[in-house]
N, C-alpha and C positions, 0 to 999 in steps of 0.2 A: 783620562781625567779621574781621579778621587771622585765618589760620591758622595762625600761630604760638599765638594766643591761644586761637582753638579747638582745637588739640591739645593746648595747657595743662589748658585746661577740662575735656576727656574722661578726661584722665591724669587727674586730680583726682576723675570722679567715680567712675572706674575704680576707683581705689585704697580708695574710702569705703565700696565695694562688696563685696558676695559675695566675689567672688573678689582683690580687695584686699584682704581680711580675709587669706584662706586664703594668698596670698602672702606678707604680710607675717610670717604665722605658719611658715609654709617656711623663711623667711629667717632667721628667727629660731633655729629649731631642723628644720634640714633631714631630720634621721636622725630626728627623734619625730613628724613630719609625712609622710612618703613620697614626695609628688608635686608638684607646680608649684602645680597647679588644681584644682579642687573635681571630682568624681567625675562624670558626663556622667548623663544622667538616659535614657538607653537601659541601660547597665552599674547603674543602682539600681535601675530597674523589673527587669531581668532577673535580679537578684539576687534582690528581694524575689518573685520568681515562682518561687523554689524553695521557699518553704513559703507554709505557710497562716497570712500575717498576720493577715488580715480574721477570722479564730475565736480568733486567740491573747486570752488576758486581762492576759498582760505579758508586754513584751518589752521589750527592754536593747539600746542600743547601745553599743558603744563604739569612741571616735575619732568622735563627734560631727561634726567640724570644723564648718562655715556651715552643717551641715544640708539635707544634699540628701538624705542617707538619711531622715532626722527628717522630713520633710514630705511625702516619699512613705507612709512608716511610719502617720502620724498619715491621711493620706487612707485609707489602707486599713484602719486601726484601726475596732472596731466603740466605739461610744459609752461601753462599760462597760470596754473595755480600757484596761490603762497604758504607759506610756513612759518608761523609766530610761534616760535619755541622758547617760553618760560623757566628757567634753570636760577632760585635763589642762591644757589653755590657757587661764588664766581670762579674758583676753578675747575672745577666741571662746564660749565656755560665758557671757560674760554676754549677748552680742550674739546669742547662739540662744535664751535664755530673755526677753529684750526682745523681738527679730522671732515668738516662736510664743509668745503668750500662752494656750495652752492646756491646760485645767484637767485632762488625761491623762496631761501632758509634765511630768516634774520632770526637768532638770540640775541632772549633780550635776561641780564643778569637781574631779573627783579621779582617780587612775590605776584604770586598770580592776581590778589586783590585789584593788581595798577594792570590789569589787562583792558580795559575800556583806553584806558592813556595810548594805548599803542596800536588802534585798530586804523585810525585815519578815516573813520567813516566807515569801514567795512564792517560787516555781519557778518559772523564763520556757520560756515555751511556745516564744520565737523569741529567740536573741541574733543580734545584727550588729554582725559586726568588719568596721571599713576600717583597723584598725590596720596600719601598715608593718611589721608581724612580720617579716622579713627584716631590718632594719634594728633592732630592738630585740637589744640581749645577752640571749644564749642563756638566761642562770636566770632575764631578765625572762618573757621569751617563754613558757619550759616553765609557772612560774607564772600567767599568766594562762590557759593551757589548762588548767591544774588546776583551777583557780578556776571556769573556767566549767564545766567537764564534771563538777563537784559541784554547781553550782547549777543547770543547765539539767534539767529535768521529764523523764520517763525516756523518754516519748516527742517530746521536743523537739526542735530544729533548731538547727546553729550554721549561719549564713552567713556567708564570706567573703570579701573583697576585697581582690587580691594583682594585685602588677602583675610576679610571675614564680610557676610553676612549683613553684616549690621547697621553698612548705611542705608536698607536699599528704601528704610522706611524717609529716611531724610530725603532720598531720593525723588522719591515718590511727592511727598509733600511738594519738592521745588517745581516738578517737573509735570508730574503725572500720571505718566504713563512711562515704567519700568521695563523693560525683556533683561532677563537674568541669566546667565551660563556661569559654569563652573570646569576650569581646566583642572585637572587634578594631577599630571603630569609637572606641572611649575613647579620649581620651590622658593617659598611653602605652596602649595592650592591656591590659586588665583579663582575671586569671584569677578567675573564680567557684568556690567551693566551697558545699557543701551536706552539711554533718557531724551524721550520728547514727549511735547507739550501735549497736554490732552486734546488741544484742537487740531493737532496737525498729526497726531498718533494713527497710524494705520488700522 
């Protein structure tokens, strides 16, 4: 086969792919998406090693994108736990609900603000944002910390994925009580957050 023709063919199945999903959704909308490429799976595991998935009975993500957090999440899910996976790109939200047919995981193709609408009365024991919060306007951003720090369980966890610094004072302000890591291996550097309430803060 030509090299021309097999570079052809890679591009092609590159793009069909994961991570041709997730660019293509960059390109589309650079500032609602945050990064190039799907989030590195040393920066998910070490995220999801700030709380306790594996007891939680529901937990929410939002900013779904191709689901690197969603298939760690579901691995460490115990059998009776739920999965509220927020993804505003409805083609990405249909293409994580086709790849993870799993009777735990409902997507939902909606902004994270309308997360209260879809809890049915439950309290998430775990939420996970890879939301570009830096990149969203200021009244989106305040609003969805609202949103979560009334629905998250009084001893709950927020996790976060931020690739600077800078929210962790907002953080703070919503929540309280911050723990901060830094993967450096990601690309770009992923900042970790680990947000709960000053009353229930260890």
């Amino acid at each position: 086969m030509p090299i021309r023709r097999s570079l052809t063919l890679a591009g092609v199945r590159y793009l069909q792919g994961e991570r041709g999903r997730f660019l293509r959704s960059f390109l589309a909308a650079p500032r609602r998406v945050g990064a190039v490429l799907p989030t590195s799976r040393r920066a998910v595991r070490a995220t999801l090693d700030m709380a306790a998935v594996a007891e939680a009975r529901c937990v929410v993500e939002l900013g779904a994108g191709t689901g690197p957090y969603t298939r760690e999440i579901l691995a460490r899910l115990g059998p009776h736990g739920r999965l509220l996976s927020f993804e505003i790109d409805p083609a990405l939200a249909r293409a994580l609900a086709r790849d993870l047919p799993d009777r735990r995981l409902t997507v939902v193709a909606e902004s994270a603000v309308n997360l209260e609408a879809h809890l049915d009365g439950r309290r998430p024991d775990v939420i996970v944002s890879a939301l570009p919060f830096t990149s969203l306007p200021r009244a989106v951003r305040a609003e969805i910390l609202a949103v979560v720090r009334r629905a998250l369980a009084e001893d709950g966890a927020m996790l976060v994925l931020q690739y600077s610094p800078f929210m962790q004072r907002d953080l703070e302000r919503a929540f309280g009580s911050v723990a901060r890591r830094v993967v450096a291996l990601n690309v770009p550097p992923a900042v970790l957050f680990a947000c709960r309430s000053v009353r229930t803060a260890a």
